[in-house]
C-alpha positions in Angstrom: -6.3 -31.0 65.3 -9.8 -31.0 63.8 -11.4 -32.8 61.5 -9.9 -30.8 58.3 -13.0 -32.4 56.3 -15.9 -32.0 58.9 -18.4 -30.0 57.8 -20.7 -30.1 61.3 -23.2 -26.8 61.5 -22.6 -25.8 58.0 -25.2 -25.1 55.8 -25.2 -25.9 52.1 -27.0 -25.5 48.9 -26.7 -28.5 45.4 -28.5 -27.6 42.2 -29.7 -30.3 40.4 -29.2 -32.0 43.7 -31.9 -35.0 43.0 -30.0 -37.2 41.3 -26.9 -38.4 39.7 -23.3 -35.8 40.0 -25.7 -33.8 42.3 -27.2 -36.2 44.8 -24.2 -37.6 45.1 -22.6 -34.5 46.4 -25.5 -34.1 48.5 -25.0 -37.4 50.1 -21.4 -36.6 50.4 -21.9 -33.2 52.1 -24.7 -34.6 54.7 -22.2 -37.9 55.3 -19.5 -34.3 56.4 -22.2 -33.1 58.7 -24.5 -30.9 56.7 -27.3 -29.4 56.4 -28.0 -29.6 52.5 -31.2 -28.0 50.5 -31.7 -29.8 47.5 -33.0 -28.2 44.3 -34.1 -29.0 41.0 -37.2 -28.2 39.1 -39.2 -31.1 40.0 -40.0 -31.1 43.7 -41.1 -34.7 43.7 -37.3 -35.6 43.3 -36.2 -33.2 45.2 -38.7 -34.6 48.6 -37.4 -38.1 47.3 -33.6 -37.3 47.5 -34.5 -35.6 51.2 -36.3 -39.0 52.5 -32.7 -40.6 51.4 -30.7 -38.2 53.5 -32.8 -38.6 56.2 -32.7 -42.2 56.5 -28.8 -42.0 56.6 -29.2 -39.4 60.1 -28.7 -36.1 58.1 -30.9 -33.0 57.5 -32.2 -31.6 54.3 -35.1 -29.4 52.9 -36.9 -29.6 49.5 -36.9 -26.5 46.8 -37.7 -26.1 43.6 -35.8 -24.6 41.1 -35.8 -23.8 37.8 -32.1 -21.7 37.0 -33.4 -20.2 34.0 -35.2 -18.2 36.3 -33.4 -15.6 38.1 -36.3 -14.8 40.9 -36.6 -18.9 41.4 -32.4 -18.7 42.2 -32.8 -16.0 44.6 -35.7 -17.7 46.2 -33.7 -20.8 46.8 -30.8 -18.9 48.4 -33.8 -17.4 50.4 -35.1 -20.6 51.5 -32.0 -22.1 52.6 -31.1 -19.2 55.1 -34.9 -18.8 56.1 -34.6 -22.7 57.3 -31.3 -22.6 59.1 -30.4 -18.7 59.5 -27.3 -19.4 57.3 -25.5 -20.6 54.0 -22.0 -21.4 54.0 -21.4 -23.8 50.1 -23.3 -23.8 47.7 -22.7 -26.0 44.6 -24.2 -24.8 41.3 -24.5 -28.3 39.4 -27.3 -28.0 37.6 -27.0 -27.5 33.6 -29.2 -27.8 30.5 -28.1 -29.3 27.2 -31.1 -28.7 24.9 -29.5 -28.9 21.5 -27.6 -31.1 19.6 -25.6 -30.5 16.4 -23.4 -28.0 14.7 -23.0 -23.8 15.7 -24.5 -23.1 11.8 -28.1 -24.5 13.2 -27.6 -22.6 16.3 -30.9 -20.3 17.1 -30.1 -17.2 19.3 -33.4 -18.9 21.7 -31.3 -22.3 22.4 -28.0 -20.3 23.1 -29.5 -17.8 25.2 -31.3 -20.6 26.9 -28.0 -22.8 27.6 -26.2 -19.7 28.7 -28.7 -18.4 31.0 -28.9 -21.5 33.0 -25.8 -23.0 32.9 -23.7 -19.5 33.3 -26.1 -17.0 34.3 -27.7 -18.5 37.3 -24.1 -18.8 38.3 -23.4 -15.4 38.8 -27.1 -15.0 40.1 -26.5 -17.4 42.8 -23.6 -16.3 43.3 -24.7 -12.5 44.3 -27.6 -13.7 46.8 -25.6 -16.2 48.5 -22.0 -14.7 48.5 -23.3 -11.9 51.1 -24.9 -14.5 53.3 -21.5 -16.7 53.1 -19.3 -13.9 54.3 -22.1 -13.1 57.1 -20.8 -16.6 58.6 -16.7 -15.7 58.2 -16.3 -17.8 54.7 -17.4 -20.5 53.0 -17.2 -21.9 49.9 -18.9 -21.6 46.1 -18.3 -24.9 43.8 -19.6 -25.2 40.3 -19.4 -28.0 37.7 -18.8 -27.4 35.2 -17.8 -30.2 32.3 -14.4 -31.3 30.0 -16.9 -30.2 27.4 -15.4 -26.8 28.2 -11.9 -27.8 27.1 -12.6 -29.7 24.3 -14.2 -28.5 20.7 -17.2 -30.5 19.6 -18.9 -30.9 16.2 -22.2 -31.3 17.9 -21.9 -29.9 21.5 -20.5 -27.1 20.9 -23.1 -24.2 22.2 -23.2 -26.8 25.7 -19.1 -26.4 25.4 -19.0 -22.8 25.2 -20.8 -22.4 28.3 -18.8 -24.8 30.2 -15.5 -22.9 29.1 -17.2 -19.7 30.6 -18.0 -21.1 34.0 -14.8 -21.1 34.5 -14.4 -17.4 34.0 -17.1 -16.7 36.3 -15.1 -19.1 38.9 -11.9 -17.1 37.9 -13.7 -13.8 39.0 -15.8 -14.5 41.7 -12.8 -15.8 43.1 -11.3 -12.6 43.0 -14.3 -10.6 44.1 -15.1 -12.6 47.4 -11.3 -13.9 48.3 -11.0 -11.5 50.3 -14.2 -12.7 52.2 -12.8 -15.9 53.3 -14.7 -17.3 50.4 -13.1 -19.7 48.4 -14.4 -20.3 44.5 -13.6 -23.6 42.4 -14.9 -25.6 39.3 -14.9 -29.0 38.9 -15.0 -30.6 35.3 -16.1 -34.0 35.5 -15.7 -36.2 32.0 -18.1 -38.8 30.9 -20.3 -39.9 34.2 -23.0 -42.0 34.3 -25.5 -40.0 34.7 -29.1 -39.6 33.3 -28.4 -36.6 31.7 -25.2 -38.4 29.5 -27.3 -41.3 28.9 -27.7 -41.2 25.3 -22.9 -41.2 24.8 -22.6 -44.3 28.0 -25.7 -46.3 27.1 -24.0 -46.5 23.7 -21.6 -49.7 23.4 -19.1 -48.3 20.5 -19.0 -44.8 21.8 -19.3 -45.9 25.6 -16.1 -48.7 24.7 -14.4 -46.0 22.8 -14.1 -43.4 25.6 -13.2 -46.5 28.3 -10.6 -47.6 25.7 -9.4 -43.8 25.7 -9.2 -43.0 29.2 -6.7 -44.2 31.6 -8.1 -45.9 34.1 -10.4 -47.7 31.9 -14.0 -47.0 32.7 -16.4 -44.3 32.9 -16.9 -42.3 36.0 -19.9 -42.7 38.6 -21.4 -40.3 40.7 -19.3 -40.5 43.7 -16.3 -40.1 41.6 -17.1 -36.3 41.7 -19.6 -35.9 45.3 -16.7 -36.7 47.7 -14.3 -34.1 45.4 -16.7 -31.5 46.0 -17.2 -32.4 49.4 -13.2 -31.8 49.9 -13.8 -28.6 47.7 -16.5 -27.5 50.5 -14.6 -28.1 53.8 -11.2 -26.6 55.6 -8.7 -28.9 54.2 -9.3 -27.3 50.6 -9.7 -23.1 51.9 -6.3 -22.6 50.3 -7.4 -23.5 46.9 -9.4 -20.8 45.4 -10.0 -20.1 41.1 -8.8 -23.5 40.1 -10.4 -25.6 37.7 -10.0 -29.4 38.7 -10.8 -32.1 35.7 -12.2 -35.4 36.8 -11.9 -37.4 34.2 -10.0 -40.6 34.9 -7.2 -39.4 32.6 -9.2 -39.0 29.2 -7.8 -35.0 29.0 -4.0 -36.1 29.1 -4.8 -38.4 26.2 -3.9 -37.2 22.5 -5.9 -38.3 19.7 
């Protein structure tokens, strides 16, 4: 039997992929065996997060990437195949959060914003890589998404909307390319730490809160979600296909 996690000669693509949730999947996918082009807007990150792959004996590329930008996401898709003459996962983990507070103060310019890039660029990606996946006989297309997406919220609730249609897209293109040999899957992590949920973990009575609320008492780290999309990614997971799997140490299954 072969290794039903290996992912030797593969070829894979992480938004957001220079730090936190996303480098982690990076590392995770590299640790399987492979290649991995990490994207995010700043390229400086993105060269550092390649130097740390490197020095663990894997193989990466640089590219930047801004997803509200629809010529930028086919580039990157572009890139990827133009390095290694493939693309077999890609992982669309990068999201914006740019407002804060109730729907009534919602401009039409922040919520097009937050659903351009974090539901868009999806679908964009999705439609330039897809063809390239099913060149190769299957792969696999992962995005994370967020509980926020399950949950209502007095203050995130324009971020929450757009995590509750990822899955949708998931739902859909798992439909479309199925018969491909491509699987399709979202991942909704809860409260990581993570630069980008700073502001809720680096706060002691909402950060003691959520750990008093969640089963397994504590907030989640990186790795909590890299090694689930690495599963996600590989053969021992290409009979699960539209499903939405919550990472949250519990806090969901948890009434008020």
């Amino acid at each position: 039997m072969t290794n039903p996690f290996s992912l030797e000669g593969k070829v894979a693509i992480v938004t957001g992929g220079s730090k936190g949730i996303g480098l982690s999947i990076v590392h995770h996918l590299a640790m399987m065996g492979a290649k991995v082009a990490i994207a995010s807007r700043k390229i400086e990150a993105c060269e550092a997060a390649v130097k740390e792959v490197r020095a663990k004996g894997g193989e990466a590329i640089a590219v930047a990437c801004n997803i509200s930008k629809r010529d930028q996401c086919e580039a990157l898709v572009k890139a990827a195949h133009d390095k290694w003459g493939r693309v077999d996962i890609f992982v669309a983990n990068a999201a914006v959060n740019p407002v804060y507070g109730p729907l009534a103060e919602l401009t039409d310019e922040a919520f097009d914003k937050v659903m351009t890039s974090n539901v868009h660029s999806a679908i964009w990606f999705a439609n330039t890589a897809m063809p390239l996946i099913a060149e190769q006989g299957g792969g696999s297309f992962i995005v994370v998404s967020s509980i926020g997406g399950l949950r209502g919220s007095s203050t995130l609730g324009a971020y929450g909307i757009s995590k509750t249609a990822d899955v949708g897209v998931v739902r859909s293109l798992a439909v479309e390319w199925g018969p491909r040999n491509i699987t399709v899957n979202c991942i909704m992590p809860g409260l990581v730490k993570t630069d980008f949920a700073r502001a809720l973990w680096e706060n002691p009575e909402l950060s003691a809160d959520r750990i008093a609320r969640t089963p397994v008492r504590r907030l989640g780290e990186p790795d909590d979600i890299g090694g689930l999309a690495a599963f996600l990614a590989g053969p021992a997971a290409r009979f699960i296909t539209g499903e939405v799997i919550v990472a949250d140490g519990g806090t969901t299954i948890v009434g008020a």
